[in-house]
C-alpha positions in Angstrom: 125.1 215.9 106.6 122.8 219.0 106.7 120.2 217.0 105.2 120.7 214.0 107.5 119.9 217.0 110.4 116.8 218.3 108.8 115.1 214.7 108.1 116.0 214.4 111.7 114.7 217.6 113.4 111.7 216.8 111.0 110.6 213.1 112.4 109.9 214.1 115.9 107.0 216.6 114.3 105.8 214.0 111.7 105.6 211.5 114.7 103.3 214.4 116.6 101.3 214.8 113.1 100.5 211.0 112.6 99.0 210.9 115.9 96.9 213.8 115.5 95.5 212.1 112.0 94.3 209.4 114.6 91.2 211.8 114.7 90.0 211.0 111.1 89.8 207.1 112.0 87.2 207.1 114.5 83.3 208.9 114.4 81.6 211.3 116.4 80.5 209.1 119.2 83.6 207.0 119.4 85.6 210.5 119.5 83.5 211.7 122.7 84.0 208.1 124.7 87.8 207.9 123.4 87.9 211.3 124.6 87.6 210.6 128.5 90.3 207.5 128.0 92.5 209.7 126.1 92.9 212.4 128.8 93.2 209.9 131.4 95.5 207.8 129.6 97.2 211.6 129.1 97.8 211.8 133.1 100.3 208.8 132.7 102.2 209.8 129.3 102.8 212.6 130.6 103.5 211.8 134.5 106.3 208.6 132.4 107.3 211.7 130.1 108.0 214.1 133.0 110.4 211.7 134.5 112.3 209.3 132.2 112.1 212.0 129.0 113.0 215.5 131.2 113.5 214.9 134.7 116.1 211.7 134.7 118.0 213.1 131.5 118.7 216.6 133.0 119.7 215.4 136.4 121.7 213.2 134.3 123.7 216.7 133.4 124.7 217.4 136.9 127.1 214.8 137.6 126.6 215.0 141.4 127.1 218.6 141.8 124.9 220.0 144.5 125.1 223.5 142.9 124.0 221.8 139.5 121.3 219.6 141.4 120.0 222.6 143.1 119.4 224.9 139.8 117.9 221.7 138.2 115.3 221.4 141.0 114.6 225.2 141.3 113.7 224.6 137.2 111.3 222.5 138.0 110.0 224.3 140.3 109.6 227.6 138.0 107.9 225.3 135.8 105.5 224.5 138.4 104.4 228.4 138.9 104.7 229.2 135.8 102.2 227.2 135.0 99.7 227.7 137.8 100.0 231.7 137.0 99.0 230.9 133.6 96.2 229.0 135.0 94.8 231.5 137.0 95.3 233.8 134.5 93.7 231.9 131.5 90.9 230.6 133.6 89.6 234.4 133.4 89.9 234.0 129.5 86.6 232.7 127.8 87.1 230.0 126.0 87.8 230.3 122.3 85.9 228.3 120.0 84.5 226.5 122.4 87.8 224.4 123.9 87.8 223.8 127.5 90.2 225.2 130.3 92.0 221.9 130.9 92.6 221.0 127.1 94.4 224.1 126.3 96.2 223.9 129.6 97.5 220.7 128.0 98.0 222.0 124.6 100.1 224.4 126.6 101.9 221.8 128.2 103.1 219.4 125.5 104.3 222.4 123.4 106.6 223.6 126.4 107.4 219.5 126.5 108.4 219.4 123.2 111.0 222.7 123.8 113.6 220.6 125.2 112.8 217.1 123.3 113.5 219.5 120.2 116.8 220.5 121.8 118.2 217.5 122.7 117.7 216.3 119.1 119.3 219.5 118.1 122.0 219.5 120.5 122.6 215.4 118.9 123.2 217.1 115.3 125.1 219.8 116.5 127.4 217.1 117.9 127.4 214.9 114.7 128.1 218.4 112.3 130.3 219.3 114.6 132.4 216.2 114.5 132.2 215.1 118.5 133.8 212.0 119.2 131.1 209.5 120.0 128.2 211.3 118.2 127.2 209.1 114.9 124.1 209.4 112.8 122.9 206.6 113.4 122.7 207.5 117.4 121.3 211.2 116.4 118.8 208.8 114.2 117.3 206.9 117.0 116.9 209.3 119.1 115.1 211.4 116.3 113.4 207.7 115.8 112.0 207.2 119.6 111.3 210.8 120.6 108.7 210.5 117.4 107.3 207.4 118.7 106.9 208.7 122.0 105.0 211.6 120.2 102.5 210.1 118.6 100.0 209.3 121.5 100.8 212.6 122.3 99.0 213.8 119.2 96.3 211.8 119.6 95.2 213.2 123.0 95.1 216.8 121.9 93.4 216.4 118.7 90.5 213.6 119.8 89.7 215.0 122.7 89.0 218.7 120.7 87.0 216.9 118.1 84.8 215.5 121.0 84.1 218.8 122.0 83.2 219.6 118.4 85.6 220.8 116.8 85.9 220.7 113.0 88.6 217.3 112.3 90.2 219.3 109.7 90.8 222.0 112.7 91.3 219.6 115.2 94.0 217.8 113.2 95.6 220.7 112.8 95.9 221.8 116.6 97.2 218.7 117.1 99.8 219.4 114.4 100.6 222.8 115.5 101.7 221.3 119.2 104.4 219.8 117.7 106.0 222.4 115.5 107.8 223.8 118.9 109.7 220.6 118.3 111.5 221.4 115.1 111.8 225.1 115.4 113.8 224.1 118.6 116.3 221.5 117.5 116.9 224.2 114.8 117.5 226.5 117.2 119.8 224.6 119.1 122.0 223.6 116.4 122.3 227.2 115.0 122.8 228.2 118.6 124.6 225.6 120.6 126.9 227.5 122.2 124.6 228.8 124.4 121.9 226.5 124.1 123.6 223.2 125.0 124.6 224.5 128.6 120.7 225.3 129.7 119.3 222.2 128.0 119.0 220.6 131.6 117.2 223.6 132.8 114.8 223.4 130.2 114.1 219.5 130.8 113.4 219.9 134.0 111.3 223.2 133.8 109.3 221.5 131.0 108.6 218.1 133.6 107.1 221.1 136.5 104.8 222.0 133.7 103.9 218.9 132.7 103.5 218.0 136.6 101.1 220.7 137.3 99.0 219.8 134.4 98.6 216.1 135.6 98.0 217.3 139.1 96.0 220.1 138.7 94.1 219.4 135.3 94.0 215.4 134.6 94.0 213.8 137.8 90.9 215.7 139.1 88.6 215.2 136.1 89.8 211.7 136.1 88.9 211.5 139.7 85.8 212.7 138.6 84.4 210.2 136.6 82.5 207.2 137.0 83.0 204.3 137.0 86.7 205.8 138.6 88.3 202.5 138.2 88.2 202.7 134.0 89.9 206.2 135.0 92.9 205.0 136.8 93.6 201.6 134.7 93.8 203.9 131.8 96.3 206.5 133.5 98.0 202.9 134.2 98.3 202.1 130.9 99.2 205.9 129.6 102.2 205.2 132.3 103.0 201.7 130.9 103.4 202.6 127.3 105.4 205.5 127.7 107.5 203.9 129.8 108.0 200.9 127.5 109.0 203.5 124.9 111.2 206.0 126.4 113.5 203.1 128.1 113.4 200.8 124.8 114.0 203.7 122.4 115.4 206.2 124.4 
């Protein structure tokens, strides 16, 4: 059963990993034209992830409670400021290695998104080692399975757009990579801790989807605005929203 847990903790990551390889199948010039449609297509992964990945499942926690509704609200909220005092106070970093302020704003971001998908896989295991009525492996599998799927555009649009800026693959690749390893070190966490980890999960969801929120609206949607012609913008974004949608209701 242990080892049933690990593979599982371990498939969200490898899902984040796989799209980050996307990087090596494409050249220098594709990368820099892919990397516009990625981050654009980003806006709507993460605006589909933010609500039917964090914000739906944590209200789903409350059960009505107005108490419980509240705190899950004021969570987003925190993740909201949060993330704009980070922006003002990284926007006064320079830049290292040459990576722009809005890609490491949403390197940032799908690390603190991947927190919470971590712990809800986590939380699944703890359930199934535990021996909860209801929880089978096959159940903790699949959500192992889609939370992965739903990862790998996600490591696609951190490591492309970084080699369009010019960025070593081999180093972009492993930025990529390294967004994802929040994932596992969470579910582990959770499981080793889910006496006290369980209770907050909802928190966590919902501060995770300000973040992501803040990032879209502060970061994506005005370079995406930006660009010409806007309509290729926006129809990406579309489909970003689309696809992650089709995969968090089919495999979630």
């Amino acid at each position: 059963m242990i080892h049933e847990a690990i593979k599982g903790l371990l498939l969200p990551f490898l899902g984040t990993s796989l799209g980050a390889a996307g990087i090596y199948c494409v050249n220098g010039r594709t990368q820099t034209r892919l990397s516009s449609l990625l981050n654009d297509a980003a806006a709507g992964v993460m605006v589909a992830a933010s609500i039917f990945s964090l914000l739906l499942p944590a209200f789903s926690h409350t059960d009505g409670c107005a108490a419980a509704t509240l705190l899950v609200v004021l969570a987003f909220l925190a993740g909201v400021l949060l993330l704009a005092l980070w922006d003002r106070v990284s926007a006064r970093l320079a830049a290292a290695g040459g990576v722009d302020h809005a890609t490491r704003m949403l390197v940032l971001s799908v690390c603190l998104h991947n927190v919470p998908e971590g712990m809800a896989v986590g939380a699944a295991y703890a359930g199934l080692l535990a021996g909860q009525a209801g929880v089978t492996a096959m159940g903790a599998f699949a959500l192992s399975l889609g939370i992965a799927l739903q990862n790998l555009p996600e490591g696609a649009i951190i490591s492309m757009p970084l080699g369009a800026q010019g960025m070593d693959r081999h180093r972009a690749f492993l930025c990529g990579v390294l967004s994802g390893v929040s994932e596992p070190i969470a579910g582990a966490l959770t499981i080793l801790l889910a006496r006290f980890a369980v209770p907050v999960l909802p928190h966590l969801l919902s501060f995770a989807a300000g973040a992501m929120a803040y990032v879209v609206g502060f970061e994506l949607v005005p370079a995406m605005l930006r660009e010409r012609p806007m309509r290729r913008g926006i129809l990406c974004m579309a489909g970003g929203f689309a696809l992650m949608t089709l995969l968090d209701l089919l495999l979630g």
